[in-house]
Each structure stands twice: as structure tokens, then as C-alpha cells.
C-alpha positions as CSV (number, residue, x, y, z in Angstrom):
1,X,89.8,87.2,115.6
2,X,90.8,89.6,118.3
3,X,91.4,92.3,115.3
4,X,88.2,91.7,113.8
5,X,86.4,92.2,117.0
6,X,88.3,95.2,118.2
7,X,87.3,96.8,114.4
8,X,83.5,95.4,115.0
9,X,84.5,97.5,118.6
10,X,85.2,100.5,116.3
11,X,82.2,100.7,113.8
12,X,79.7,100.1,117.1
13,X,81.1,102.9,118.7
14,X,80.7,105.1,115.6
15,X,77.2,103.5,115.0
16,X,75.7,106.8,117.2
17,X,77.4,108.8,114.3
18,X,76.5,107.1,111.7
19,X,72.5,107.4,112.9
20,X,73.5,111.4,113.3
21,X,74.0,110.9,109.2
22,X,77.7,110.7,109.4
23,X,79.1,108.1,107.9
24,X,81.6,105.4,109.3
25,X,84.7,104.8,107.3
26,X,87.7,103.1,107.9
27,X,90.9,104.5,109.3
28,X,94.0,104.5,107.1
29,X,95.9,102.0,108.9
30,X,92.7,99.4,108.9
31,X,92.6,99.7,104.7
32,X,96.4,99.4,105.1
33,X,96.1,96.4,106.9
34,X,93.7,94.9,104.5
35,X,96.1,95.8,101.4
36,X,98.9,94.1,102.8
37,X,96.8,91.0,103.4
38,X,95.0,91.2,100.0
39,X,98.8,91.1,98.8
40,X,99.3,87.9,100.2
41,X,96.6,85.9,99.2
42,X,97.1,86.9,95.6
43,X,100.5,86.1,96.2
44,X,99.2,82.1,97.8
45,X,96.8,81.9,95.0
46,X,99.6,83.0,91.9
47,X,101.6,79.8,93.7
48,X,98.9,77.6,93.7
49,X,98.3,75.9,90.4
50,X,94.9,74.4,89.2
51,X,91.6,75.2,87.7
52,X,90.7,76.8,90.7
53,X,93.3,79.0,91.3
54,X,92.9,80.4,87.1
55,X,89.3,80.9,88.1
56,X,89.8,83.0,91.6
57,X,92.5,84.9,89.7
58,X,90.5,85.5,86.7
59,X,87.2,86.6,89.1
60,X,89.8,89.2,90.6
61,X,90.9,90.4,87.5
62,X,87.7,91.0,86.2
63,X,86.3,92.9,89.3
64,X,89.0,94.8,89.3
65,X,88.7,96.0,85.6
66,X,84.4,96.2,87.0
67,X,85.8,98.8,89.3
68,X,88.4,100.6,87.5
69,X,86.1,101.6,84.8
70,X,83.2,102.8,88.0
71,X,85.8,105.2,89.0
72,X,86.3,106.7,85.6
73,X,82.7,107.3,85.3
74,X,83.0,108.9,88.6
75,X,85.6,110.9,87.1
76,X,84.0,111.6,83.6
77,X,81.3,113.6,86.0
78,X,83.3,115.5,88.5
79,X,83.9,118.6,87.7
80,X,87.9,120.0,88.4
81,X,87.3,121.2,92.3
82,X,85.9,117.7,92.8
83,X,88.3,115.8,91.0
84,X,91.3,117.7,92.9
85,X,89.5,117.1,96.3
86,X,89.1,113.0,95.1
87,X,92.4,113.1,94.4
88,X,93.6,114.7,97.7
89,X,92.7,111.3,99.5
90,X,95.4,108.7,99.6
91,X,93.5,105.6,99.0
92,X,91.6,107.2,95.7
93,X,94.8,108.9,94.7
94,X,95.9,105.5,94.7
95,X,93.2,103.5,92.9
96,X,93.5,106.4,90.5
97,X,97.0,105.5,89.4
98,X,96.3,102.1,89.4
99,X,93.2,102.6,86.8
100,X,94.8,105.1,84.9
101,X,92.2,107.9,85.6
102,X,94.0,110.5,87.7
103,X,92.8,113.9,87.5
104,X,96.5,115.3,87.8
105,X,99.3,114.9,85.3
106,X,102.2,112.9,85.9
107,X,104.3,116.1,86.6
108,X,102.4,117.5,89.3
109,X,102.3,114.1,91.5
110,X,106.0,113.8,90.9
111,X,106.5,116.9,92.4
112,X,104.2,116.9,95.4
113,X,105.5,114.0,95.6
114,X,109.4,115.2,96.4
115,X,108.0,117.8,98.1
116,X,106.8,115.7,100.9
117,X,109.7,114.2,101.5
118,X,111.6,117.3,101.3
119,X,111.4,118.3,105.2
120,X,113.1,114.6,106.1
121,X,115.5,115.4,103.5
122,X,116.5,118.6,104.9
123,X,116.7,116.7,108.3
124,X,119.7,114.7,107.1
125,X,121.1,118.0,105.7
126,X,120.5,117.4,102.2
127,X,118.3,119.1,100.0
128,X,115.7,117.5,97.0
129,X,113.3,119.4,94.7
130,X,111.7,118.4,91.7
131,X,113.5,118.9,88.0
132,X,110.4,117.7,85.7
133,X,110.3,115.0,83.4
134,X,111.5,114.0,79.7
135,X,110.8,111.7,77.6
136,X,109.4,109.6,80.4
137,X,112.2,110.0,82.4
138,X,111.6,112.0,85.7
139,X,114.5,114.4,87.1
140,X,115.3,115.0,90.8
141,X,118.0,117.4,91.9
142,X,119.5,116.3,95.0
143,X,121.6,118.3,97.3
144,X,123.7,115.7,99.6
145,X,124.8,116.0,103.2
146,X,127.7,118.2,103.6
147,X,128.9,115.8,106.5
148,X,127.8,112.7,108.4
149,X,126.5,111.8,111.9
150,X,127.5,109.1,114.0
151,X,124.9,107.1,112.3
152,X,126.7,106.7,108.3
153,X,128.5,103.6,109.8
154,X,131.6,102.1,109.0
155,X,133.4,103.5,105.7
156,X,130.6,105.7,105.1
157,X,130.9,109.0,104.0
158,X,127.6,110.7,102.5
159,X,127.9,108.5,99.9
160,X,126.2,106.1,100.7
161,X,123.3,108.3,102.5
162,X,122.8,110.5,99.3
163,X,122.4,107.0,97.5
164,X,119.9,105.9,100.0
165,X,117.9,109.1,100.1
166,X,118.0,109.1,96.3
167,X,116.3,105.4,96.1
168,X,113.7,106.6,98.9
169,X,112.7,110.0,96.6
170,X,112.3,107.7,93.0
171,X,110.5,104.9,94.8
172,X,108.0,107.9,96.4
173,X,108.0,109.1,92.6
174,X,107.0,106.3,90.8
175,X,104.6,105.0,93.1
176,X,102.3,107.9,92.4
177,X,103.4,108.6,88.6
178,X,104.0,105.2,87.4
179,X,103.6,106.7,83.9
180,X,107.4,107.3,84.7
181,X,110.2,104.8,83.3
182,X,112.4,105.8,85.8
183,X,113.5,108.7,87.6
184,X,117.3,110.2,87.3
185,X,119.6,112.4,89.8
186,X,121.1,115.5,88.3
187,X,124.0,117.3,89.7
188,X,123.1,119.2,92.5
189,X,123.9,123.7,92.6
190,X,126.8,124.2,95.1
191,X,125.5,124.8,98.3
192,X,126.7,125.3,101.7
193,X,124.6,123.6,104.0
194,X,125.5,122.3,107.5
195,X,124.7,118.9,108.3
196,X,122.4,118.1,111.5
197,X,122.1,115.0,113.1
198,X,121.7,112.0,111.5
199,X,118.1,110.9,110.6
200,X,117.3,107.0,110.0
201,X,116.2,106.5,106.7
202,X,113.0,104.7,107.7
203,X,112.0,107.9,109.8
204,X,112.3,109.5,105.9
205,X,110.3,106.4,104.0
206,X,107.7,106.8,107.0
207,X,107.3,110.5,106.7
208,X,107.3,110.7,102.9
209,X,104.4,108.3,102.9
210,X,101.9,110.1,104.6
């Protein structure tokens, strides 16, 4: 209750704008919020068995395929500067992949996709960059840390961090190019690098995300 009425809050505030013609949209972290609980009420309903359940499931299913194909009209009709700018938002990037009907080939989200995450990578004194893609298997080359903060833990090593970072970068890969069967680590080119301090790996999942 107290969420709904501080959003209600939100869009009465923004009701002057919206008058003034602009309109009111939700922030990122509201349509976040309503993901993660759209998530879990599919979730309760896939665990409840019965008539009702199929029918709920089935209505979802079929909006969804209602909407899917709405966006690749939408699509059919943009022309490639529209299309690029649609596909600069997160949430449509998103609903893109998920309809099959993103402007961009797989290759070219990979790789913005590793280059987001680059800077945080760098942070932990490793390196990433993107190696393209065969036969529906993406490549990453991935520099590890040339040392290790106090933050490795016990029996650690860079290992264990270059492991880590390299499950962060595929999971960021083949949640925007899910076209992808899965996404390998080549040897990395010999280079010197010193390592800086140690950066949590949820700092790099967070960063990488936006």
C-alpha cells in the first residue's frame, strides 16, 4: 500500500507535466519492481494446479504473443534511425529479445554488451573485449588480474576472480543475445597489467546492468 501511494505521489506530481504535453512514464526501478513481482506470481500460479491456474496461464500466454506481434508491427514501420533509438531503451531492448524482433544482430548486442562491463573489469585489473561469435557459440577474450587484493579470500589466487568475472560477462551476453548457445573464454594476449584494488563482484553485475 505505502508503495502504491508514494507511486500515485509520483504520477500527481508529474500530472502539471503531463498537462504541459509531456508525458509521465515510469522510472526504471518502478518497471523493475513490477518485473520481479510479475515473476513471482507466474511462478505461484505454475505451482498451483487446476483449471484455473491452465486458464490464467494460457490468458498470459496469449497476451503476450498479442503484444509480441504489436511490437513487430511497430518495427516492420520504423525506419533504421528509429529502430536504433527503440532499441537504445532498456525495457524495449528487452521486450525486443524476448519477441524476437530486435533491430540489431546478435553480434552487435554481444559486444556492447562486454563493453559495458568493461570499465568494472578493468577495475579488478583484468581486461574483457568481445571475440565474435561461431556457430552460435559467442567468444570473449579475457585478460585476468595480474594479482589479488585483500578481498580474493582464503586460497584464492585470481583464479577464482577471473572465473567469476567470466560467469558475470556470459550471463550479461546471453541476456541480450539469447540467440547464443553459450559463450566461451579464449586465451587471453600476454599482458602486463597491474592489479588495483579489489572490486566486489556485485559492484561489476550492478554496473554492467545499466
Amino acid at each position: 500500500m505505502a508503495e502504491a501511494a508514494a507511486e500515485t505521489r509520483t504520477a500527481g506530481g508529474a500530472a502539471g507535466e503531463a498537462a504541459a504535453g509531456a508525458p509521465v512514464r515510469l522510472p526504471d526501478p518502478a518497471v523493475e519492481a513490477r518485473l520481479a513481482r510479475l515473476d513471482e506470481v507466474l511462478a505461484g500460479l505454475e505451482s498451483t494446479p487446476g483449471p484455473a491456474t491452465r486458464s490464467a496461464v494460457e490468458a498470459v500466454r496469449l497476451l503476450t504473443e498479442v503484444y509480441g506481434e504489436a511490437l513487430a508491427r511497430v518495427m516492420d514501420h520504423a525506419d533504421g534511425r528509429l529502430a536504433g533509438h527503440l532499441a537504445g531503451d532498456e525495457l524495449l531492448a528487452h521486450l525486443f529479445v524476448l519477441h524476437d524482433v530486435h533491430p540489431e544482430p546478435v553480434e552487435r548486442r554481444a559486444a556492447r554488451a562486454v563493453e559495458r562491463l568493461r570499465p568494472a573489469v578493468r577495475e579488478r585489473g583484468g581486461d574483457v573485449e568481445w571475440a565474435g561469435a561461431e556457430g552460435g557459440v559467442g567468444r570473449i577474450r579475457l585478460t585476468a588480474a595480474s594479482g589479488c587484493g585483500s578481498g580474493c579470500g582464503a586460497g584464492g589466487g585470481s583464479g577464482g576472480g577471473a572465473a567469476e568475472v567470466a560467469d558475470a560477462v556470459r550471463e550479461a551476453v546471453l541476456a541480450v543475445a539469447p540467440e547464443l548457445t553459450s559463450v566461451e573464454v579464449l586465451p587471453a594476449s600476454p599482458a602486463g597489467r597491474a592489479a588495483p584494488a579489489f572490486v566486489p563482484l556485485a559492484t561489476l553485475t550492478l554496473r554492467g546492468a545499466r
